[in-house]
N, C-alpha and C positions, 0 to 999 in steps of 0.2 A: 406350625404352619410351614411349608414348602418354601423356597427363596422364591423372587421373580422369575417366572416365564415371560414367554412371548407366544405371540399368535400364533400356532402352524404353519399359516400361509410365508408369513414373513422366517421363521428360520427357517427355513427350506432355500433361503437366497445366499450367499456369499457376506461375511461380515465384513463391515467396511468401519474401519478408524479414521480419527479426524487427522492425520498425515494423508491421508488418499483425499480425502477431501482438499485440503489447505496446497497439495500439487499441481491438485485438479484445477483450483481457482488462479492457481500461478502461470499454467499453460494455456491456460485461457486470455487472459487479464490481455486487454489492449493495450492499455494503461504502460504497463512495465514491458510492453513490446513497444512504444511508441519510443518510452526512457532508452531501450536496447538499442532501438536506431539513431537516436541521437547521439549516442555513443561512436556509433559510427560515422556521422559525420560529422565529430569533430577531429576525427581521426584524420578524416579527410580536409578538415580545413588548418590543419600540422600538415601536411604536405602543400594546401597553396601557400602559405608562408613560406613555406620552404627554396619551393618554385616561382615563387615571386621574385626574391630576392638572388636569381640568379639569371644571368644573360637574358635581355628578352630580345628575340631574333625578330623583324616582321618586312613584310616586302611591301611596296609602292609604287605605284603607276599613277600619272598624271598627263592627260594628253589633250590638247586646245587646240585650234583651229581658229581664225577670227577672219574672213574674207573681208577686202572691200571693193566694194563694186561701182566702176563708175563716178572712184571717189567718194563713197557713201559706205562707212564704215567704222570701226574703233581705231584709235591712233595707234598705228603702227610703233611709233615709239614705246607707248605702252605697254602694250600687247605683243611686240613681235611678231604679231599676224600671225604665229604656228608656235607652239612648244610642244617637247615630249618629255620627260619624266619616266625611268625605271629604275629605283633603289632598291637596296638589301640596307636596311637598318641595323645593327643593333645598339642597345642601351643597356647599360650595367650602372644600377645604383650600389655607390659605396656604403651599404651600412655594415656597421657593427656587428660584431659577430655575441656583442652584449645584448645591441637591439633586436635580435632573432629571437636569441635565447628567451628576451621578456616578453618576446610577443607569443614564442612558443607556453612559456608558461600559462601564459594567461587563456588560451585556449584548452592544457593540461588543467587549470584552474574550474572551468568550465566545466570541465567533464566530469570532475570532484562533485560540484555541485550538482551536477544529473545523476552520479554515483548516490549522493544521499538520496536524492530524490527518490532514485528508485529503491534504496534501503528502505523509506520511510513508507512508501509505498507499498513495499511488500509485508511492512510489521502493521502496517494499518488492516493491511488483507487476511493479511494473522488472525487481528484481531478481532476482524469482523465476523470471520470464518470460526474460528472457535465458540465467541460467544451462539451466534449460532446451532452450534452442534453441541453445546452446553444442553441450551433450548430445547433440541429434537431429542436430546436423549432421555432429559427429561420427561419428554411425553412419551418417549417409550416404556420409562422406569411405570411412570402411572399408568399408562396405560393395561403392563403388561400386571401389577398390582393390584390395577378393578377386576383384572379379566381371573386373579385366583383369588380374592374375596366372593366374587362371585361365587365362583364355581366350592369355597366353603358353604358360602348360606344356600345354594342349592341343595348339599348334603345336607344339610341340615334341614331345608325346608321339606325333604321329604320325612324326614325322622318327625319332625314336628307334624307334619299332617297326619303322621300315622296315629301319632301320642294324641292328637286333638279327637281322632276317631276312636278314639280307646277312652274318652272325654277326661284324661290325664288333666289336659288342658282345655280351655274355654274355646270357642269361637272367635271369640275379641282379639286374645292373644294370640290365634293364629293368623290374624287379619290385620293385629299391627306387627309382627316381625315380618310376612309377604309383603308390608308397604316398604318396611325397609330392603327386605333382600328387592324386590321391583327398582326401588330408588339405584339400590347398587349397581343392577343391568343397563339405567340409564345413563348412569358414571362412567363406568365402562366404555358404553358408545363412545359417549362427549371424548373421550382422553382416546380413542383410535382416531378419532375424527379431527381434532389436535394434533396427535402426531402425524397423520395427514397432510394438514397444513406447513409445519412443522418440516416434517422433511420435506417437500416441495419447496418452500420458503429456503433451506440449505442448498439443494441444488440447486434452485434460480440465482442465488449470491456467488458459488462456485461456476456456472456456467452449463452445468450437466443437464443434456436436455432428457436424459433415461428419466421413466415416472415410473421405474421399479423399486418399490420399497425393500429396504436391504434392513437389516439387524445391524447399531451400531454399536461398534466395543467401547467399553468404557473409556472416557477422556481421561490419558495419565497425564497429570499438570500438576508438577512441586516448581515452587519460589523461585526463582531465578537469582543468584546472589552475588553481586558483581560491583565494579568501584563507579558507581555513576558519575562521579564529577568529572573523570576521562572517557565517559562513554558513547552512547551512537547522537544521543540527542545532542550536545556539543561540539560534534564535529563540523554544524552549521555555521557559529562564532565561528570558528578558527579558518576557515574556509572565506567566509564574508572579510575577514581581515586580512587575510593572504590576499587578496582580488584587491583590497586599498592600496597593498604598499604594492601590487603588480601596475596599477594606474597610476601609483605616484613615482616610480621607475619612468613608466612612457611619458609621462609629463617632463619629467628630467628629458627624455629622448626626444622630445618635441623640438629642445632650445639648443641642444647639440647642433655643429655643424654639418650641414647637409651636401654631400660631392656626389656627382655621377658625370660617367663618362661615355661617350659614344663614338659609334663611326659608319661609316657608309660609302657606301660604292656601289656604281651603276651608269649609266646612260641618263644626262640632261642636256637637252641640245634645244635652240631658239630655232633651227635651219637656218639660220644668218648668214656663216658661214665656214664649210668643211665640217659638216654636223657629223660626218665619219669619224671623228677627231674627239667629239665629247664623250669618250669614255674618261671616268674617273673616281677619286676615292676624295672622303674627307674624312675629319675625327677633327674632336672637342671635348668638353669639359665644360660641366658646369658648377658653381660652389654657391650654398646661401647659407649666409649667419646671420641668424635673429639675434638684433640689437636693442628694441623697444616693440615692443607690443601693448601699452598702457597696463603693467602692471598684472597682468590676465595670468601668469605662473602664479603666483601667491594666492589670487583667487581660486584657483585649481587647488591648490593647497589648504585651503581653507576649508574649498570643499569635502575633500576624502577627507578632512580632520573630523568636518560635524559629525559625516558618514559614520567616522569609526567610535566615538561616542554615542551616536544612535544605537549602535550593536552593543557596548557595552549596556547601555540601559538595559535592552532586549533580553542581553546574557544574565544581566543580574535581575532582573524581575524571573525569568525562567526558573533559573537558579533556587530561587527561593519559592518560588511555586513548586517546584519539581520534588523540594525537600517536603514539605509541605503533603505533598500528596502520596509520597512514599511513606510516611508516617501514616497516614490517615489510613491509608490501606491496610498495613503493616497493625494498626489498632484495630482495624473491621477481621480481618484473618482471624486476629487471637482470639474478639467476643467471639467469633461462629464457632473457632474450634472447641470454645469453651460450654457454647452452646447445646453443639453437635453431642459432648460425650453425655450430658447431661440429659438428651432425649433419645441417646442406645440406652442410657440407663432408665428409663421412663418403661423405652419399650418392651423390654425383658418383663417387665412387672405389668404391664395389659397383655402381653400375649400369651405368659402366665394365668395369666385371670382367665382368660377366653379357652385356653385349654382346660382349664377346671371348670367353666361354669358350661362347656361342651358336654364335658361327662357328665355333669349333672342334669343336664335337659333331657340326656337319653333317660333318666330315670325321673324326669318331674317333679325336681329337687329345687326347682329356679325359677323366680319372676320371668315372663318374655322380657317387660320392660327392664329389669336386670340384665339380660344375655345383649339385648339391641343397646342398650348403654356402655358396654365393654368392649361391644365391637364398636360404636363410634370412636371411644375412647383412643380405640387401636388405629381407627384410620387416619384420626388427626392426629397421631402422636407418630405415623409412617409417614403421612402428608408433610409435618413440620420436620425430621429429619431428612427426608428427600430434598425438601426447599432451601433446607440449612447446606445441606451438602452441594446444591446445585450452584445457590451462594458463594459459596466458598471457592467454587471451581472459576467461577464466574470473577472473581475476588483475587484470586490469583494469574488468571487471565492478565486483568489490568494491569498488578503490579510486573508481570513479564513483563509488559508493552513499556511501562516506563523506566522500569529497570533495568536500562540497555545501555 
């Protein structure tokens, strides 16, 4: 028998691999455009730290007026009855050029953590997208496999009608091999109308609004094999722990002493008297050292301690799940492969059968229910290596995703 074809209609399209696809869902994805600008603004929030902590310049106007009339009015003592107010401020806090640094990290921290995010992100769209296009290829694989069984027992079913009219053969027998080739054209249908679904179902997940069915090339997917215990899934822990000791830095930086200095010049005058006269400047300083807070530093400490125990539990339940499910994979691979060779070798020996008991029909040498039993034979013995193989692909899929 011939390998699989495809429909005419459909290879007459451009073939499309599950890389155009898994692009395609990348340039789409809101998801990881949403990650991308987050990225950028934390970029942005490393520059107000930056700008924070240097000169802050600002100007000031204040102007009152307080009449009293007829001796009915706010006490002049008070009040002054008039002032004006025009300053130029500025204020420069003294920090550290340690407490920049850690506050800068922790925003660099941040950004680590939308990094995975969107890592993770993108291996889940991976994943979704392959298995996927596992799926649609499969119903192509059947598909395009009902559509040349078919087009067998059609050859056939005219050879058999002829032999039936030569009364080689019965009536009966030409009435149940027609039920089965009939069965086989409704096969057929079902698995175009599947892959159908099928591919629409791909492109709806990918984002692609074309409803032009295209031919897809075979999914090439070997094991991925790599040291997991440094790999993508752990760089969570290490991130979630870097972010404790960056808050237990600022907690430190909380109880350090605090200076800033300022100064100012401008026009403040009551009109009292020779208000021409109040132009002027000032400058100061300020300093605070925290002495007693009720104990609240150690609290703090207490806290990112549970924190980073919490993560350790996390990391080692992961940890041993993760092992756990690399094995189990790694054992589901071997049965299918072991499977797999065992029904190429089934299949050699029915489609053997079926080409010999072909030549024998033309000569009237064969039960029908003989010939319709070797081709069942064939189709479930095609059916079960397709499904093993689609298995397997599907099987390897996961163990990539966790294998990173």
């Amino acid at each position: 028998m011939a390998g699989f074809g495809l429909c005419p209609v459909r290879a007459q399209q451009p073939v499309r691999n599950l890389e155009y696809f898994y692009q395609e869902a990348v340039k789409r994805s809101p998801l990881l455009k949403d990650y991308h600008n987050q990225l950028q603004s934390s970029k942005i929030d490393s520059m107000r730290v930056k700008g924070g902590h240097l000169p802050q310049v600002s100007a000031l106007a204040n102007g009152m007026y307080a009449p009293v009339v007829n001796g009915y009015g706010f006490d002049e003592v008070l009040t002054n009855g008039k002032a004006l107010e025009a300053v130029l401020n500025v204020n420069y806090n003294l920090a550290s050029k340690k407490n920049i640094n850690n506050q800068l990290e922790g925003i660099h921290l941040q950004a680590d953590s939308i990094r995975f995010a969107t890592g993770l992100s993108a291996l889940d769209l991976q994943k979704a997208v392959t298995d996927q296009y596992i799926t649609a290829f499969a119903s192509q694989q059947q598909a395009a496999f009902n559509q040349e069984v078919y087009q067998l027992l059609h050859e056939e079913e005219i050879v058999l009608k002829k032999l039936t009219r030569a009364n080689v053969y019965k009536q009966v027998d030409y009435l149940t091999f027609l039920v089965t080739f009939q069965q086989q054209q409704l096969q057929w249908k079902q698995a175009e109308l599947q892959l159908k679904n099928d591919y629409s179902t791909l492109n709806y997940l990918t984002g692609i609004a074309d409803t032009t069915a295209h031919e897809l090339a075979e999914p090439m997917i070997e094991p991925v094999l790599l040291n997991v215990e440094t790999g993508f899934f752990y760089q969570k822990f290490g991130i979630d722990s870097l972010k404790l000791i960056n808050q237990r830095k600022a907690v430190d930086f909380n109880y350090k002493p605090k200076a800033s200095v300022y100064a100012n010049g401008g026009y403040n005058s009551s009109f009292a008297y020779q208000p021409y006269r109040n132009f002027g400047a000032s400058a100061g300083f300020t300093v605070a050292v925290p002495i007693f807070d009720g104990h609240q530093r150690k609290m703090q400490y207490d806290k990112l301690s549970i924190s980073q125990r919490t993560i350790n539990v996390y990391k080692e339940f992961f940890q041993s799940q993760h092992t756990q499910q690399l094995n189990l994979l790694r054992q589901q691979i071997a049965d299918q492969n072991g499977l797999y060779k065992q029904v190429s070798e089934q299949i050699k020996f029915t489609k053997s059968l079926i080409q010999v008991d072909s030549r024998l029909l033309q000569t009237g040498d064969i039960r029908i229910a003989d010939f319709v039993i070797a081709i069942n034979n064939y189709l479930a013995a095609q059916n079960l290596k397709r499904q093993t193989n689609i298995t397997r692909l599907k099987l390897f899929n996961q163990l990539n995703y966790w294998n990173r």
